[in-house]
C-alpha positions in Angstrom: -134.4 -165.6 -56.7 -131.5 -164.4 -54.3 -133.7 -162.8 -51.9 -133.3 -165.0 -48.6 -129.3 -165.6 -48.6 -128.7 -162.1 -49.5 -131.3 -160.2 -46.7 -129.3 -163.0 -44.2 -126.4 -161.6 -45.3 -127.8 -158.0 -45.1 -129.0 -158.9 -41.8 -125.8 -160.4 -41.0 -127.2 -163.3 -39.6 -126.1 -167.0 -40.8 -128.2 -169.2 -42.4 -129.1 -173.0 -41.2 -126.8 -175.1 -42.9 -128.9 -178.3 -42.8 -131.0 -177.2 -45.6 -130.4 -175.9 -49.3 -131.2 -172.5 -50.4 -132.6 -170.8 -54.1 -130.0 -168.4 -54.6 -127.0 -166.9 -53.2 -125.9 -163.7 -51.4 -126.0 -161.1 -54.4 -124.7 -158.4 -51.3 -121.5 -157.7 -53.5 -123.2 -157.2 -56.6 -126.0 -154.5 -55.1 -123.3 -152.7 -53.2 -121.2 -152.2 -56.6 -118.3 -153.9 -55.5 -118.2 -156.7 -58.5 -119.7 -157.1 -61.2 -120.1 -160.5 -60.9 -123.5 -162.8 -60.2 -124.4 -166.1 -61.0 -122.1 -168.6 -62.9 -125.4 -170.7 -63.7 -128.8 -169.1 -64.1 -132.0 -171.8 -65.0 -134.9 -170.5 -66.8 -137.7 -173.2 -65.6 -140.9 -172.8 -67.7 -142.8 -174.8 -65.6 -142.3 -176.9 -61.7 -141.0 -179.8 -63.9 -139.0 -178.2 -66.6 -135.9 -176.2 -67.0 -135.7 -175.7 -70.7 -132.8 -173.4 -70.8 -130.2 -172.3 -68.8 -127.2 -169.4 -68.7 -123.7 -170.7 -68.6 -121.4 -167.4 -68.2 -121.8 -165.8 -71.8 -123.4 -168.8 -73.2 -126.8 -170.0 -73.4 -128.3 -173.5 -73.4 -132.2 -174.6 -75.0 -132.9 -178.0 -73.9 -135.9 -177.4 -75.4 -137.4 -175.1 -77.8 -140.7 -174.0 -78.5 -143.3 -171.7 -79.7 -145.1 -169.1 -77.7 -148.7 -168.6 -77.8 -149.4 -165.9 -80.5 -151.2 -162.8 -80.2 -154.8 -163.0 -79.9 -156.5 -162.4 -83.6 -159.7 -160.1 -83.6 -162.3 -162.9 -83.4 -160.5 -164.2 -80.1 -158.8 -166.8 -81.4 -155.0 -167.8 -81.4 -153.4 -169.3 -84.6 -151.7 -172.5 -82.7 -148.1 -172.7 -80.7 -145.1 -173.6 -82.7 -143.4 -176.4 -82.7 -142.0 -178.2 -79.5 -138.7 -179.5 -80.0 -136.1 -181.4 -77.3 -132.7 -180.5 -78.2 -129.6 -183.2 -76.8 -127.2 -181.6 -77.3 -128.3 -178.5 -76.3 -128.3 -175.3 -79.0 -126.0 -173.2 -77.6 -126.0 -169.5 -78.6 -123.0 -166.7 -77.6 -125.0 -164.0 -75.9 -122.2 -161.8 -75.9 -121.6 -162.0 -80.0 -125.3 -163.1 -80.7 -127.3 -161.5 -77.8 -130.4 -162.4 -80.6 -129.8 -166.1 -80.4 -130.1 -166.4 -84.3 -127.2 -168.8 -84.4 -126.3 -171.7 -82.1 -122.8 -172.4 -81.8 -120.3 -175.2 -81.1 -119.3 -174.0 -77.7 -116.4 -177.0 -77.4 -116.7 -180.0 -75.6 -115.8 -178.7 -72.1 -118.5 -175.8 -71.9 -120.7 -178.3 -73.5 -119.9 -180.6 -70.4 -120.3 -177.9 -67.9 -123.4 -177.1 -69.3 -124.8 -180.4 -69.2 -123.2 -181.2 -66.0 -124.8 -178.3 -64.1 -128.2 -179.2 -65.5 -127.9 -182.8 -64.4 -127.0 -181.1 -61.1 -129.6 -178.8 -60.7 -132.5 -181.4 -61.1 -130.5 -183.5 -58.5 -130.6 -181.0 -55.7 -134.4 -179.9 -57.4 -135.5 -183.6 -56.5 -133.7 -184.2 -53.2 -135.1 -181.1 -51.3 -137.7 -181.6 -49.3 -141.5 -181.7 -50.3 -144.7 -181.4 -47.9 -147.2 -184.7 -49.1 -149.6 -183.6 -45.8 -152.9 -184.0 -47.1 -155.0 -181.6 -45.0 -157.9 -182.1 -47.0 -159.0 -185.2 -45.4 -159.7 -182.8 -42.3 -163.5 -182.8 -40.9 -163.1 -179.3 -40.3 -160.6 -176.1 -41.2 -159.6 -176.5 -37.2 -156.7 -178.8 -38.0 -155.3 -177.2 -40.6 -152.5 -175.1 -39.8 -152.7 -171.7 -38.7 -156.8 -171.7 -39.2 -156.8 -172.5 -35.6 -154.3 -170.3 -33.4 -155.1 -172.6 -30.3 -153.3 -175.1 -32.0 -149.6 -176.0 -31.2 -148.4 -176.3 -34.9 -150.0 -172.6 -35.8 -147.0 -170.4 -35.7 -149.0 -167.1 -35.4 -149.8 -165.7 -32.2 -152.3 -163.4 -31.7 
């Protein structure tokens, strides 16, 4: 989601550069003046899985599967289809196959990008920083952040 770069950039206010953001300033696009967004968009399915991603007009499954089908009347679900790892990827046209019927052979330098900027992706996803505080081991909810606004890490003042 684009929100925080492009409400910086609404604001007009720079964003810290020590850090990595979600996203990018989408300004031009709300305000009309391109038509232009994302080169890469990743469609995660889970925290640990992106199993497709946009590429320009093409998109990538690295994995396919099988939604969970419609509830019958008795309240059961006949079972998900098939999970299946694609390498290479299926790639469909969206602009000539918006349906994804048909994967295509996109050539071997889309095919590269493609598997480039998915490699990249999950190396930026698994260098940005991650909280392993454990504030369950805590006696009481007074040392847990922001339960206790007499404490100096609790960033809400009252």
């Amino acid at each position: 989601v684009d929100i925080v770069p492009t409400f910086a950039a609404l604001a007009g206010v720079s964003l810290p550069l020590d850090r990595h953001y979600d996203g990018i300033d989408i300004t031009p696009l709300l305000l009309n003046n391109t038509d232009q967004g994302h080169t890469f968009l990743f469609h995660p399915s889970s925290h640990t899985e992106v199993p497709a991603m946009r590429y320009r007009r093409f998109k990538a499954h690295f994995r396919t599967f099988g939604s969970k089908p419609c509830r019958k009347a008795d309240g059961t679900h006949d079972p998900y289809g098939p999970s299946v790892t694609h390498d290479p990827p299926l790639v469909f046209d969206l602009v000539n196959d918006p349906q994804e019927s048909e994967p295509i052979d996109p050539g071997d330098e889309v095919m590269q990008i493609i598997q480039q900027a998915h490699e990249d992706f999950w190396k930026d996803v698994n260098s940005s920083l991650r909280s392993t505080t454990n504030y369950s081991e805590c006696a009481d909810e007074s040392c847990r952040p922001c339960s206790n606004p007499r404490s100096a890490c609790c960033r809400l003042h009252h």
